[in-house]
PDB file of N, H, CA, C and O in Angstrom:
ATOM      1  N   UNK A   1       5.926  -5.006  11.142  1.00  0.00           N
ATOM      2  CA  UNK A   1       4.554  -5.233  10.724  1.00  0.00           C
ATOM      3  C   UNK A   1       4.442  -6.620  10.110  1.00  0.00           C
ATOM      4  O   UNK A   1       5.227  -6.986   9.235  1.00  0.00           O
ATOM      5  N   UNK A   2       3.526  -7.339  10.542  1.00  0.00           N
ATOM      6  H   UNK A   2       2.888  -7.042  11.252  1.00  0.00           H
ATOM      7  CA  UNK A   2       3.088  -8.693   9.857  1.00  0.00           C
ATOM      8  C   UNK A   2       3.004  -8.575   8.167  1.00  0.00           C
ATOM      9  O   UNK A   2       2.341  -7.851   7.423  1.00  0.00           O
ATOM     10  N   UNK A   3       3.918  -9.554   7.948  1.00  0.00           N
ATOM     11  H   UNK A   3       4.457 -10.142   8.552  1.00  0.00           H
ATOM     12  CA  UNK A   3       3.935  -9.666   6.262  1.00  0.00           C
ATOM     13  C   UNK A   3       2.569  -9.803   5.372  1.00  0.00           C
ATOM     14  O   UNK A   3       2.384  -9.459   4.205  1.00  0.00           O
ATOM     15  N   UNK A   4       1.646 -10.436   6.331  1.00  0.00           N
ATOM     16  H   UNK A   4       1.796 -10.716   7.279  1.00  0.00           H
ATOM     17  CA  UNK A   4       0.227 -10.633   5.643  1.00  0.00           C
ATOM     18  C   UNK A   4      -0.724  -9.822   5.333  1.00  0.00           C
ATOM     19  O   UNK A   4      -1.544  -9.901   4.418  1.00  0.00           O
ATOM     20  N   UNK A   5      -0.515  -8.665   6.513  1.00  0.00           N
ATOM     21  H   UNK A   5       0.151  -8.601   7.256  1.00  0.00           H
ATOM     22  CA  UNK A   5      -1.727  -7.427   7.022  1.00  0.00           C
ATOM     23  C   UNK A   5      -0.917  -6.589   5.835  1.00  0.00           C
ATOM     24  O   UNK A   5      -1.603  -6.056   4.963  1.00  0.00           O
ATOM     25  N   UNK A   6       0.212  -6.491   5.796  1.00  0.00           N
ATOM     26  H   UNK A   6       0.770  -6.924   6.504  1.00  0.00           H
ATOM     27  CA  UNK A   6       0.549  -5.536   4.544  1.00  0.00           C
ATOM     28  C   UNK A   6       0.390  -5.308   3.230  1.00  0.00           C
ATOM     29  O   UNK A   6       0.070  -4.292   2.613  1.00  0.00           O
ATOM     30  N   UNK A   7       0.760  -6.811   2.762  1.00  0.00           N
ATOM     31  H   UNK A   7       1.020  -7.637   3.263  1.00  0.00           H
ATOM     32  CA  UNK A   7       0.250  -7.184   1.662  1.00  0.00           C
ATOM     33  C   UNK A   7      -1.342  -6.784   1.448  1.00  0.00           C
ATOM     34  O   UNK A   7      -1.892  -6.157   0.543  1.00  0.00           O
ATOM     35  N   UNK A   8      -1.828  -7.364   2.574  1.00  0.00           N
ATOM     36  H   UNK A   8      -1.381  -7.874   3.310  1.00  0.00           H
ATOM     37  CA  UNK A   8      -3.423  -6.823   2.074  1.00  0.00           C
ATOM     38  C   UNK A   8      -3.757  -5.952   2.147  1.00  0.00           C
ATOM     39  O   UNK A   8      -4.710  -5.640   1.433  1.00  0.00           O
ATOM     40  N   UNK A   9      -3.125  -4.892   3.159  1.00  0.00           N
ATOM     41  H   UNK A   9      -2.351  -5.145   3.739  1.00  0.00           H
ATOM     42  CA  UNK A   9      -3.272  -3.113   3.368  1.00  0.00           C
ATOM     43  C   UNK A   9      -2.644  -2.127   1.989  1.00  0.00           C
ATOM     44  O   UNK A   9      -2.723  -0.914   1.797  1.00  0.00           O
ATOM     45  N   UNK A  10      -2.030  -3.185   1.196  1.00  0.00           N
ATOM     46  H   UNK A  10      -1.966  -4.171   1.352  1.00  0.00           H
ATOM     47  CA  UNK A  10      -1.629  -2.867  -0.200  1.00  0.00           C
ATOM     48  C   UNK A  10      -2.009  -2.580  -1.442  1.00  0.00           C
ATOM     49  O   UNK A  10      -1.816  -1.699  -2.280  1.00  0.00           O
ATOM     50  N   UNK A  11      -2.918  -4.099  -1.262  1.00  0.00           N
ATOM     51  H   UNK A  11      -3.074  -4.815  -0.581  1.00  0.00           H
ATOM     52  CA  UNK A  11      -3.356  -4.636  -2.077  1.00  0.00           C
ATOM     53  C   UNK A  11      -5.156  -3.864  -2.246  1.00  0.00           C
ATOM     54  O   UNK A  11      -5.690  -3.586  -3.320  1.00  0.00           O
ATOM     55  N   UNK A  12      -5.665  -3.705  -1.090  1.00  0.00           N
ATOM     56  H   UNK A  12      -5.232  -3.931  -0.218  1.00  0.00           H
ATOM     57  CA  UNK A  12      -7.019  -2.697  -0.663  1.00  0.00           C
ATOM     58  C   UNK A  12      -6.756  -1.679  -1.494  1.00  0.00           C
ATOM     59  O   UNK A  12      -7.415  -1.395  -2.494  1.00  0.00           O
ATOM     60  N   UNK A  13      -5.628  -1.022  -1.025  1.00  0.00           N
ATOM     61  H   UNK A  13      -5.092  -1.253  -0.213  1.00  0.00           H
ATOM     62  CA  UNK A  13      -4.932   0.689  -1.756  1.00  0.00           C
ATOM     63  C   UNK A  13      -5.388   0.679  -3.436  1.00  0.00           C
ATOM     64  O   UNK A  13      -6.035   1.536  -4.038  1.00  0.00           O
ATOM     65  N   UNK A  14      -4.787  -0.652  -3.971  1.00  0.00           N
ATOM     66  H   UNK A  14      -4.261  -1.348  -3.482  1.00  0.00           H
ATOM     67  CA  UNK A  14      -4.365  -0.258  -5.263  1.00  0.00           C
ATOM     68  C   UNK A  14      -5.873  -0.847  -6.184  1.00  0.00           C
ATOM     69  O   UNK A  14      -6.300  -0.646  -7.321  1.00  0.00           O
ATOM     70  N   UNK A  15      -6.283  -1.543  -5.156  1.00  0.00           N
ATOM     71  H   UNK A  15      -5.937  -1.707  -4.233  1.00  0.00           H
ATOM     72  CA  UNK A  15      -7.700  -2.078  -5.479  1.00  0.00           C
ATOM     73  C   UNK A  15      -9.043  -0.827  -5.132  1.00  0.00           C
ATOM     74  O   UNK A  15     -10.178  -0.776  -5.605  1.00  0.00           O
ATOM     75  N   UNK A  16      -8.396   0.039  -4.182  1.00  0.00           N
ATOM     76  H   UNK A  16      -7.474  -0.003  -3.797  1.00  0.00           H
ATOM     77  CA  UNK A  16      -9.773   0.811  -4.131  1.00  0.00           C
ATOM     78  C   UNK A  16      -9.623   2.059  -5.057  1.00  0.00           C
ATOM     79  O   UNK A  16     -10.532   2.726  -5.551  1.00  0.00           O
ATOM     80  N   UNK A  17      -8.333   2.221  -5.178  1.00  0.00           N
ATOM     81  H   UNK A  17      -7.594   1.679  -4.777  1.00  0.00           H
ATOM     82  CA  UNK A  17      -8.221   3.641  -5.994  1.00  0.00           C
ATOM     83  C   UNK A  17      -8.382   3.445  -7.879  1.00  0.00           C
ATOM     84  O   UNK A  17      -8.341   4.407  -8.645  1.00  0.00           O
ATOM     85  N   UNK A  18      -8.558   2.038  -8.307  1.00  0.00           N
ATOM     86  H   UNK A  18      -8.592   1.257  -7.684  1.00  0.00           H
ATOM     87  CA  UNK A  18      -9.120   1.549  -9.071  1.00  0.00           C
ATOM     88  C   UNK A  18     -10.022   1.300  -9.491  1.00  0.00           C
ATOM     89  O   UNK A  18     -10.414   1.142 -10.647  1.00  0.00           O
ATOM     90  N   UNK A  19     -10.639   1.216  -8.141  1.00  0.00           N
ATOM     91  H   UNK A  19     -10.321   1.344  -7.201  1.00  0.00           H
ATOM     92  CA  UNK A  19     -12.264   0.996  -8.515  1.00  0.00           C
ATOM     93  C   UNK A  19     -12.857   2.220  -8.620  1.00  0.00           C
ATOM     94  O   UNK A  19     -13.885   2.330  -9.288  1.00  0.00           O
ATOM     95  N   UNK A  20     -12.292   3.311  -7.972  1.00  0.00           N
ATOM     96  H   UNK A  20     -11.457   3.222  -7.429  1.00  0.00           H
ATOM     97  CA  UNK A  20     -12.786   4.304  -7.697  1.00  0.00           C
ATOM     98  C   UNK A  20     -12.245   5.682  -8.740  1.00  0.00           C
ATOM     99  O   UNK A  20     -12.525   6.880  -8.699  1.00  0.00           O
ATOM    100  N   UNK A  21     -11.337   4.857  -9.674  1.00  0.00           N
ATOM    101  H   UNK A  21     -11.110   3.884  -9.708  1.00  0.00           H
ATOM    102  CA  UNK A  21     -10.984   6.120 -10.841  1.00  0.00           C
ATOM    103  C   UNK A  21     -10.510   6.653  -9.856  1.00  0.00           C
ATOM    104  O   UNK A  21     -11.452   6.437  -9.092  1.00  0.00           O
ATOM    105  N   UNK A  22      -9.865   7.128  -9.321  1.00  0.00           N
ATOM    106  H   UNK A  22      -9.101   7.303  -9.941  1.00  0.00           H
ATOM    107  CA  UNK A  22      -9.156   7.777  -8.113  1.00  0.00           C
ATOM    108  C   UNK A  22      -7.525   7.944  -8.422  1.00  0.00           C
ATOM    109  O   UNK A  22      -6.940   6.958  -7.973  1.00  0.00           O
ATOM    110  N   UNK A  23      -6.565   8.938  -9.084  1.00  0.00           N
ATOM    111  H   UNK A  23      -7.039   9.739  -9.449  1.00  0.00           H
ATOM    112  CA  UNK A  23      -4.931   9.445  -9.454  1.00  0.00           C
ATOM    113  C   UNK A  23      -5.076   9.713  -7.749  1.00  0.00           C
ATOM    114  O   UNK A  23      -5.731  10.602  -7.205  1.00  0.00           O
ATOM    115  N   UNK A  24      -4.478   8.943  -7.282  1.00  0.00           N
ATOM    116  H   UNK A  24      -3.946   8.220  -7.723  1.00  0.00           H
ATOM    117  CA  UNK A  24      -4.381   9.187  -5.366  1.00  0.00           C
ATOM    118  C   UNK A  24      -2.642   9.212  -6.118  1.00  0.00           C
ATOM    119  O   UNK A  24      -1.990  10.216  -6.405  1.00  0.00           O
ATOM    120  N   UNK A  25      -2.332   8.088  -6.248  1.00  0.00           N
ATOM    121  H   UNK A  25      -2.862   7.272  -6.015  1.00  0.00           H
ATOM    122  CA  UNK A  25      -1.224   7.780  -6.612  1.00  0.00           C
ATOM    123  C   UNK A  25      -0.569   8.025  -8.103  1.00  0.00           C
ATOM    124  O   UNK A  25      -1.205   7.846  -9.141  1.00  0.00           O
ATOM    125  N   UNK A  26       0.921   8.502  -8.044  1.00  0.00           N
ATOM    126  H   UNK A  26       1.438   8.648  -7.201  1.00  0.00           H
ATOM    127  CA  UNK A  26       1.330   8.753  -9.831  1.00  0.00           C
ATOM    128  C   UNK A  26       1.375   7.229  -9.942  1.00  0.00           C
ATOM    129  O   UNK A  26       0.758   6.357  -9.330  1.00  0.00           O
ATOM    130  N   UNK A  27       2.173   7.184 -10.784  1.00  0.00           N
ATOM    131  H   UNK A  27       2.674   7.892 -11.281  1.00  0.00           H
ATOM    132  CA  UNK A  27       2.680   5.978 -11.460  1.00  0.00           C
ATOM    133  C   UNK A  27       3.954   5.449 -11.240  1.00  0.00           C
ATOM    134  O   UNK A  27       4.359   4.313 -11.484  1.00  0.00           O
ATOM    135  N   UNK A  28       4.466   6.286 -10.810  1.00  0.00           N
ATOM    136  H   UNK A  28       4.137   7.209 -10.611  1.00  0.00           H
ATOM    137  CA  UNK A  28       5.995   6.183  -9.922  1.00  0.00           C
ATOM    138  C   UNK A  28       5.314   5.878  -8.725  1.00  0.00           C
ATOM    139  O   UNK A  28       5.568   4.698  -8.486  1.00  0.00           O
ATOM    140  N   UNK A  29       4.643   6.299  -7.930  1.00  0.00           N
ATOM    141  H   UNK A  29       4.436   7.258  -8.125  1.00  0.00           H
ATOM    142  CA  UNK A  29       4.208   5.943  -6.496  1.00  0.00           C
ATOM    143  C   UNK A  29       3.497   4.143  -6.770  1.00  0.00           C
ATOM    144  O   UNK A  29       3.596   3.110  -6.107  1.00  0.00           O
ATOM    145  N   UNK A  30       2.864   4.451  -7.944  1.00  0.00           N
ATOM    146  H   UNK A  30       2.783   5.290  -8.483  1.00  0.00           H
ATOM    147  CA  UNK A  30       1.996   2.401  -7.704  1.00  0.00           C
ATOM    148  C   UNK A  30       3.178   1.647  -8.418  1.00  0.00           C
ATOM    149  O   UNK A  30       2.999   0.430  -8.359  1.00  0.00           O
ATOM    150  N   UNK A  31       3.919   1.875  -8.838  1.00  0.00           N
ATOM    151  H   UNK A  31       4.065   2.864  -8.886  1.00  0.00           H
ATOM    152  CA  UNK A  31       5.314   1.319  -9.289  1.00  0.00           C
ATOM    153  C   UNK A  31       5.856   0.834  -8.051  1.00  0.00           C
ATOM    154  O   UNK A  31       6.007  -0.382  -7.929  1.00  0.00           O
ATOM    155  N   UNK A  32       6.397   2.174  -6.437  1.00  0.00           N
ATOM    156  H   UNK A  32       6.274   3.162  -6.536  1.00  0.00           H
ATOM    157  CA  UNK A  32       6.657   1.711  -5.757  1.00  0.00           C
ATOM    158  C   UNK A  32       6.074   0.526  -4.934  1.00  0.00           C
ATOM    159  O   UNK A  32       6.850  -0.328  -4.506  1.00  0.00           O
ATOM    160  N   UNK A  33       4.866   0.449  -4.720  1.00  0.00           N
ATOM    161  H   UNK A  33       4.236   1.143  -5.068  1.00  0.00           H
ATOM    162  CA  UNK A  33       4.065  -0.133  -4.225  1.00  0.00           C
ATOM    163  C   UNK A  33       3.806  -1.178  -4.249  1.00  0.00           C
ATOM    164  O   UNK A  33       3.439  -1.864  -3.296  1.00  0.00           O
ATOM    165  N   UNK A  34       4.022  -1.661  -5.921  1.00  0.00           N
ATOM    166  H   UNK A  34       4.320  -1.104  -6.696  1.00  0.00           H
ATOM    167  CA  UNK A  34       3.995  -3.141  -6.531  1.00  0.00           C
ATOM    168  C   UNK A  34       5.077  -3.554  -6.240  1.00  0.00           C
ATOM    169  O   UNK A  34       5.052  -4.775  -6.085  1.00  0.00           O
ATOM    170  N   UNK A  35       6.452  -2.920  -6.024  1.00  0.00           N
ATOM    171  H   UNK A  35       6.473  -1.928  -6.150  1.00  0.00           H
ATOM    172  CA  UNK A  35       7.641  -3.441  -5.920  1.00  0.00           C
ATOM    173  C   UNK A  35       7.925  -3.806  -4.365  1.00  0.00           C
ATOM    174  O   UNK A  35       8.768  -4.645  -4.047  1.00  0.00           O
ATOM    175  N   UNK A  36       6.988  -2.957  -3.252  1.00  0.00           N
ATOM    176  H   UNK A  36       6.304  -2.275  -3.510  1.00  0.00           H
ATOM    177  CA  UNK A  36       7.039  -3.812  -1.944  1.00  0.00           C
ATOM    178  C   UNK A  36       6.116  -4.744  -2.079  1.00  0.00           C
ATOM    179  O   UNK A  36       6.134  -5.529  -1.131  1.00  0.00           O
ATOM    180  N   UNK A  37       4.951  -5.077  -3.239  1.00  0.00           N
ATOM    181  H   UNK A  37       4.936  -4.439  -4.009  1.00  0.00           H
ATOM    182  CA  UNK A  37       4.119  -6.110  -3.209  1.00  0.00           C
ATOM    183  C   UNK A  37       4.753  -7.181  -3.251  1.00  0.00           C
ATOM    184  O   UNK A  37       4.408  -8.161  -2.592  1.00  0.00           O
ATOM    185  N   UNK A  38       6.197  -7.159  -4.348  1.00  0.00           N
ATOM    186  H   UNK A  38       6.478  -6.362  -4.883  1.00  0.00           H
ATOM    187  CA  UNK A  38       6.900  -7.732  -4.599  1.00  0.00           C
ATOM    188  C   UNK A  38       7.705  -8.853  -3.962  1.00  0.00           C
ATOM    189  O   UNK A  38       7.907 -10.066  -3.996  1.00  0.00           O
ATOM    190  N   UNK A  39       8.058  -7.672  -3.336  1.00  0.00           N
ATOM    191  H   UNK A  39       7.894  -6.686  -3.308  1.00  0.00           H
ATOM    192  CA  UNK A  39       9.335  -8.042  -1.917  1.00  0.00           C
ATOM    193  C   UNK A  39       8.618  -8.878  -0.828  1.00  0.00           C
ATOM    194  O   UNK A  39       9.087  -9.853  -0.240  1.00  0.00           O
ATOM    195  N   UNK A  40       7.335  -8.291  -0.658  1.00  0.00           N
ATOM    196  H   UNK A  40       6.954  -7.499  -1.135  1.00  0.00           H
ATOM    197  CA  UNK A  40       6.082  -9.067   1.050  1.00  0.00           C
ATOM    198  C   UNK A  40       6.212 -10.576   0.298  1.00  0.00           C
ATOM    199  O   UNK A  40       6.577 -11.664   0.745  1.00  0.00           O
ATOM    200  N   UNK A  41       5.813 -10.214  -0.866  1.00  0.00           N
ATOM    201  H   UNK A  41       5.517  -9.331  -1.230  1.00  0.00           H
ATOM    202  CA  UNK A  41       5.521 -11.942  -1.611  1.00  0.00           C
ATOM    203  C   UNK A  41       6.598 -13.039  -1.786  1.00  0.00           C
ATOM    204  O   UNK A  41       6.136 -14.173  -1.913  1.00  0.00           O
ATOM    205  N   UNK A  42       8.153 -12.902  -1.822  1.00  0.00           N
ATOM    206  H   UNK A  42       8.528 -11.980  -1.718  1.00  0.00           H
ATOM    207  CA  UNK A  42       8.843 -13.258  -2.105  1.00  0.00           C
ATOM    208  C   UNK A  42       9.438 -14.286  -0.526  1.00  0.00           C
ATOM    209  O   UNK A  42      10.178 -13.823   0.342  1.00  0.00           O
ATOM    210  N   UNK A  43       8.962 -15.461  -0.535  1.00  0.00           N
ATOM    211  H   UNK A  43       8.361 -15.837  -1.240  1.00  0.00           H
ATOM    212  CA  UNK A  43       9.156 -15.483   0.641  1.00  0.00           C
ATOM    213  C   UNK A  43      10.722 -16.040   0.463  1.00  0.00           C
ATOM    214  O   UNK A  43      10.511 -17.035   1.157  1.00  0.00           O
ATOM    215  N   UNK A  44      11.704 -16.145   0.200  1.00  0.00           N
ATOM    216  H   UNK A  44      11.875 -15.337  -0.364  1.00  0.00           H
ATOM    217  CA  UNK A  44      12.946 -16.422   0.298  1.00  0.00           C
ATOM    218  C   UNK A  44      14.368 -15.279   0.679  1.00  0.00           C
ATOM    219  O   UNK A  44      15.587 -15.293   0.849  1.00  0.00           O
ATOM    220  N   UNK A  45      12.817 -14.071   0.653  1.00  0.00           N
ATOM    221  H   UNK A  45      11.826 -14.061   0.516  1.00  0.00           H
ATOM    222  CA  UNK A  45      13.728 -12.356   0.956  1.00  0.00           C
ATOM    223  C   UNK A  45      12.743 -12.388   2.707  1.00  0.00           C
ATOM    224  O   UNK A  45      11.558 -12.588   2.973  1.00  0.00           O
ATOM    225  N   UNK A  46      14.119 -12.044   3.674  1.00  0.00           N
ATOM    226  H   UNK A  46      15.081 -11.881   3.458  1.00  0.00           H
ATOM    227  CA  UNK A  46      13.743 -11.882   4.813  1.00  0.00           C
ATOM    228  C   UNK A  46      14.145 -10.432   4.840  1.00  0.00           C
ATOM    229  O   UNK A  46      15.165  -9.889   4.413  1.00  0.00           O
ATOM    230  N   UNK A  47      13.038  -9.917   5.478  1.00  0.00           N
ATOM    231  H   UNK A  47      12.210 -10.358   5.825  1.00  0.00           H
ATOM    232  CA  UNK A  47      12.841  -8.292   5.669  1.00  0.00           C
ATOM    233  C   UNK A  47      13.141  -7.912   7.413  1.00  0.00           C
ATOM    234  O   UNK A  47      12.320  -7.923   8.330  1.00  0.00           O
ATOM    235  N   UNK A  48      14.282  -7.658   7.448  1.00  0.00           N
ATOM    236  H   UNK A  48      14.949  -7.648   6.703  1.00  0.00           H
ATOM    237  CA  UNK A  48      14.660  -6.907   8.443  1.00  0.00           C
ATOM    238  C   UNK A  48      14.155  -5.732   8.709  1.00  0.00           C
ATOM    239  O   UNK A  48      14.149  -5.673   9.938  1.00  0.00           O
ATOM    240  N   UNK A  49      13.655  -4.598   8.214  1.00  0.00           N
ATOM    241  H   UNK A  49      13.660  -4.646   7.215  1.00  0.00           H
ATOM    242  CA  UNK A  49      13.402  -3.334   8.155  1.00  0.00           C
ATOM    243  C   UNK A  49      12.359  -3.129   7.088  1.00  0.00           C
ATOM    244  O   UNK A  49      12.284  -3.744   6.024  1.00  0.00           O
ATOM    245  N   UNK A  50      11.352  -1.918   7.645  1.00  0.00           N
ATOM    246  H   UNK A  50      11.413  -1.419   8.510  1.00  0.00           H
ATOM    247  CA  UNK A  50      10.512  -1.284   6.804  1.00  0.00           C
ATOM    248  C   UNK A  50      10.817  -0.904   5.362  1.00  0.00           C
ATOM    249  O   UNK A  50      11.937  -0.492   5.063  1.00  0.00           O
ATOM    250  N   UNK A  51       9.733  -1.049   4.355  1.00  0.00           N
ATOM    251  H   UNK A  51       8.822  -1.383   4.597  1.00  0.00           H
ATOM    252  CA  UNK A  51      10.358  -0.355   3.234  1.00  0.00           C
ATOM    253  C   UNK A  51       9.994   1.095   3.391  1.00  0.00           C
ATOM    254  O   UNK A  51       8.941   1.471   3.905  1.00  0.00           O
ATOM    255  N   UNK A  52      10.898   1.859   2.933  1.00  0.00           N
ATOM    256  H   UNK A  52      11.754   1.553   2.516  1.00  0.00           H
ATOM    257  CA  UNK A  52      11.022   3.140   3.173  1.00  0.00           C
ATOM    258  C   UNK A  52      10.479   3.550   1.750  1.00  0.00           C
ATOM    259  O   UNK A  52      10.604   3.170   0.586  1.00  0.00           O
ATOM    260  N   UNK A  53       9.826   4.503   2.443  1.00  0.00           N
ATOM    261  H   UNK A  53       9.724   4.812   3.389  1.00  0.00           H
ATOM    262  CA  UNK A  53       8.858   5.807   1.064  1.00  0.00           C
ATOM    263  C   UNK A  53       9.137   7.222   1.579  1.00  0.00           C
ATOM    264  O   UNK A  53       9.125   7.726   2.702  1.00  0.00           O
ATOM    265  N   UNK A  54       9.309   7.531   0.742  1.00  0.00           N
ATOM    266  H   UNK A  54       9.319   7.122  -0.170  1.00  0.00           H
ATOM    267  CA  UNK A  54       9.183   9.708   1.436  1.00  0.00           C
ATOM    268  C   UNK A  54       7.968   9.383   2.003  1.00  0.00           C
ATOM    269  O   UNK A  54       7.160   8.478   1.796  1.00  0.00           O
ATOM    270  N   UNK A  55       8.021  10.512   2.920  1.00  0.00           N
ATOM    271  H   UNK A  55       8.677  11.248   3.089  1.00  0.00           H
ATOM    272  CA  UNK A  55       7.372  10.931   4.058  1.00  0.00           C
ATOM    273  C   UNK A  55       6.328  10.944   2.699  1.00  0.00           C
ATOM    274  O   UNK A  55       5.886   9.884   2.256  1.00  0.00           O
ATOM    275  N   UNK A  56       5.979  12.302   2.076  1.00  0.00           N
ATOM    276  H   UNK A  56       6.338  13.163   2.436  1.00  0.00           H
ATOM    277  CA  UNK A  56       4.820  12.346   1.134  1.00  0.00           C
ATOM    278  C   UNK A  56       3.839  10.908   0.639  1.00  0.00           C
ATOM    279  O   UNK A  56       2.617  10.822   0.517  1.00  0.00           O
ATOM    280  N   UNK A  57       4.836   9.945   0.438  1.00  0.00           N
ATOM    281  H   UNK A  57       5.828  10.014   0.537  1.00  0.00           H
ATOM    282  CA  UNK A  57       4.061   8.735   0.133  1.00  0.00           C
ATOM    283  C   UNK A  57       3.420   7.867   1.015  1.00  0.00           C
ATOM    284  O   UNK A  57       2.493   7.075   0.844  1.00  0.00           O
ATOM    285  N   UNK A  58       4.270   8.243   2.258  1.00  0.00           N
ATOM    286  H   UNK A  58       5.024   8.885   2.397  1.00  0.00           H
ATOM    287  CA  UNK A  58       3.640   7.533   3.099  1.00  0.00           C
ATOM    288  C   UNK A  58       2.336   7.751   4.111  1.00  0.00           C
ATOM    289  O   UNK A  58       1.662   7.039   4.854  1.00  0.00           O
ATOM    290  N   UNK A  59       2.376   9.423   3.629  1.00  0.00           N
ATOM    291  H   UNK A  59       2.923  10.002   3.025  1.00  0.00           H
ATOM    292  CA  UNK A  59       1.167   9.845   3.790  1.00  0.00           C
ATOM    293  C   UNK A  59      -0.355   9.780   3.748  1.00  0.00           C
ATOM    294  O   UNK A  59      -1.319   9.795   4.514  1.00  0.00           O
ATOM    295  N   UNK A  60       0.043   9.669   1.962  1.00  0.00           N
ATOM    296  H   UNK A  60       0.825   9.656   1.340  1.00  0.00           H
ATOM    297  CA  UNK A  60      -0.610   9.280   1.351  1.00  0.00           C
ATOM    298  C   UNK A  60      -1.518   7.715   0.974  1.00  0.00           C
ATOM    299  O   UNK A  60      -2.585   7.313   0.510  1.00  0.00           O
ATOM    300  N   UNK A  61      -0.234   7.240   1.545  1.00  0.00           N
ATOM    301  H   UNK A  61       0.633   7.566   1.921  1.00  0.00           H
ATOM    302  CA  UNK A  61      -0.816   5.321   1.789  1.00  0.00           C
ATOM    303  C   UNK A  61      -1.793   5.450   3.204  1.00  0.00           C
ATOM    304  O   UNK A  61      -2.964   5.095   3.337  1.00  0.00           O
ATOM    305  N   UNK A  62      -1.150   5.897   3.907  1.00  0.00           N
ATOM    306  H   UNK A  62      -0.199   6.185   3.798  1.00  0.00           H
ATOM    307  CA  UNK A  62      -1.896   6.189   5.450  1.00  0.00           C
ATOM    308  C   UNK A  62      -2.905   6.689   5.533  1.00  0.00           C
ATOM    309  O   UNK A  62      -3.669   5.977   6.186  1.00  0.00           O
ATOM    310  N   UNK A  63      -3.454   7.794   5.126  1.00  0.00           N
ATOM    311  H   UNK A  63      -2.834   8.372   4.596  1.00  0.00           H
ATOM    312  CA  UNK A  63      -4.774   8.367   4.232  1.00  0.00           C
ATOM    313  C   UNK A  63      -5.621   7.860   3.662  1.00  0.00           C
ATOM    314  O   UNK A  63      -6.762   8.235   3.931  1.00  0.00           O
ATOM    315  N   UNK A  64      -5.433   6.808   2.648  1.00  0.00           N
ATOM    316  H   UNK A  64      -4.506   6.503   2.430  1.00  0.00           H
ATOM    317  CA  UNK A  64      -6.325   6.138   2.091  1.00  0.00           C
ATOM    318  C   UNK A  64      -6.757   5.008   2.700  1.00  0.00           C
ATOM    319  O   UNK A  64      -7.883   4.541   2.526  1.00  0.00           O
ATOM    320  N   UNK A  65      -5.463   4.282   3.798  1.00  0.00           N
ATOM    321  H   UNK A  65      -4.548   4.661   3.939  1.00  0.00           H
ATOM    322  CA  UNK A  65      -6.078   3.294   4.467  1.00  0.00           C
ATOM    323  C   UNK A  65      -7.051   3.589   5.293  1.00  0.00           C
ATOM    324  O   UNK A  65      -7.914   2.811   5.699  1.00  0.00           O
ATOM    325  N   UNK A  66      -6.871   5.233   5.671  1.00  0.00           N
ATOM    326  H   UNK A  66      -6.171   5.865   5.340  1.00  0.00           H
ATOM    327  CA  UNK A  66      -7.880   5.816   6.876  1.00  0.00           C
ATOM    328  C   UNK A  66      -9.220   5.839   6.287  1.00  0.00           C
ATOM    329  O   UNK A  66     -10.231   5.479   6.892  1.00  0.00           O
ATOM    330  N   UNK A  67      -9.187   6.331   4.939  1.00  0.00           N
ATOM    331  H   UNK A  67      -8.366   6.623   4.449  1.00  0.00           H
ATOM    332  CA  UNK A  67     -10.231   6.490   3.974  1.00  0.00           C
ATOM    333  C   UNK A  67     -11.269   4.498   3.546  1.00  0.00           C
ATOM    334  O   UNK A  67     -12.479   4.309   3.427  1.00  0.00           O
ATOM    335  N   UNK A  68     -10.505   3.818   3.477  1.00  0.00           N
ATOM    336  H   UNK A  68      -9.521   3.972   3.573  1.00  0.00           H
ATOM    337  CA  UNK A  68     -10.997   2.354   3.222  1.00  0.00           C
ATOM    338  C   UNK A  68     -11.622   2.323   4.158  1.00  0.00           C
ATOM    339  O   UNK A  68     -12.848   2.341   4.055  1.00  0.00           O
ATOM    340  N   UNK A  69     -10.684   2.237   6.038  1.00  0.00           N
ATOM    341  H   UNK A  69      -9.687   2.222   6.122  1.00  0.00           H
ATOM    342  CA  UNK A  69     -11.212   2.004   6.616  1.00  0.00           C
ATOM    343  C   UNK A  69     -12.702   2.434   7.268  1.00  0.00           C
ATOM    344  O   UNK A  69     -13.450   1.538   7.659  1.00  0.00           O
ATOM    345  N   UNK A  70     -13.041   3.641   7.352  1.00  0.00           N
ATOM    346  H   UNK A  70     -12.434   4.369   7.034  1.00  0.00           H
ATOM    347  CA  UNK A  70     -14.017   4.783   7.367  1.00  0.00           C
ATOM    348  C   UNK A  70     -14.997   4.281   6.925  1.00  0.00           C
ATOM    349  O   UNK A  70     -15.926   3.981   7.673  1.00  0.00           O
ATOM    350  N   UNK A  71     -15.041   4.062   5.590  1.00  0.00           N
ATOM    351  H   UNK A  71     -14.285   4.306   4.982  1.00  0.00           H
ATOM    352  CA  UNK A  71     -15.927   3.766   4.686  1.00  0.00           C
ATOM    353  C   UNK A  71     -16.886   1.873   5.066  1.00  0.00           C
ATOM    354  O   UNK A  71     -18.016   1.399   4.942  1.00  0.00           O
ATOM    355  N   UNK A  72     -15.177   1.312   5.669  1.00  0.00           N
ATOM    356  H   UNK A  72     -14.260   1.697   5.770  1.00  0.00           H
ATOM    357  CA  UNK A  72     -16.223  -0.334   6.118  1.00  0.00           C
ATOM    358  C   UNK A  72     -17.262  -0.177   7.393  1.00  0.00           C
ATOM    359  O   UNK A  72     -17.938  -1.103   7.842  1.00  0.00           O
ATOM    360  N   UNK A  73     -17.256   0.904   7.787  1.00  0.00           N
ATOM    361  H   UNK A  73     -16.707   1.656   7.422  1.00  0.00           H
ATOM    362  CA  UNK A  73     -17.883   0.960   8.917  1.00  0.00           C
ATOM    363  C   UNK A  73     -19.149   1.718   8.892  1.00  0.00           C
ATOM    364  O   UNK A  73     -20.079   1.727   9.699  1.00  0.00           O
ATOM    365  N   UNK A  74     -18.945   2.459   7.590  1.00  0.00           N
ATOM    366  H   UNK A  74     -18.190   2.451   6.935  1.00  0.00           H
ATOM    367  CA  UNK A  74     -20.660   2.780   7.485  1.00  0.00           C
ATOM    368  C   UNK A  74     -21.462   1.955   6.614  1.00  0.00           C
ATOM    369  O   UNK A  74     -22.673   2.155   6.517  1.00  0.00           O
TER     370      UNK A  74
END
């Protein structure tokens, strides 16, 4: 996945469930999240491979992007 689209497919997440008073995520889960924000940003770390989340989290990221997206279109 493009380092850029992620970051911002990230960055949407932690920005909409904020705006929206929305516990989508614990605090261990936006912990993880900031820490691949981390890693996308760091450009001197080359990423061979996906960052890995339990299945559950990744669910859950996938969901809400479905949910952002949904929403730009009405």
């Amino acid at each position: 996945m493009d380092r850029e689209l992620r970051l911002e497919e990230l960055q949407m997440i932690l920005e909409y469930c904020t705006a929206k008073n929305k516990t989508v995520f614990s605090i261990g889960e936006r912990i993880c999240i900031n820490q691949e924000r981390g890693v996308l940003m760091n450009d001197d770390v080359i990423i061979n491979f996906p960052f890995a989340y339990s299945k559950k989290l990744q669910s859950k990221i996938d969901f809400t992007l479905s949910k952002i997206e949904s929403q730009k279109l009405i």
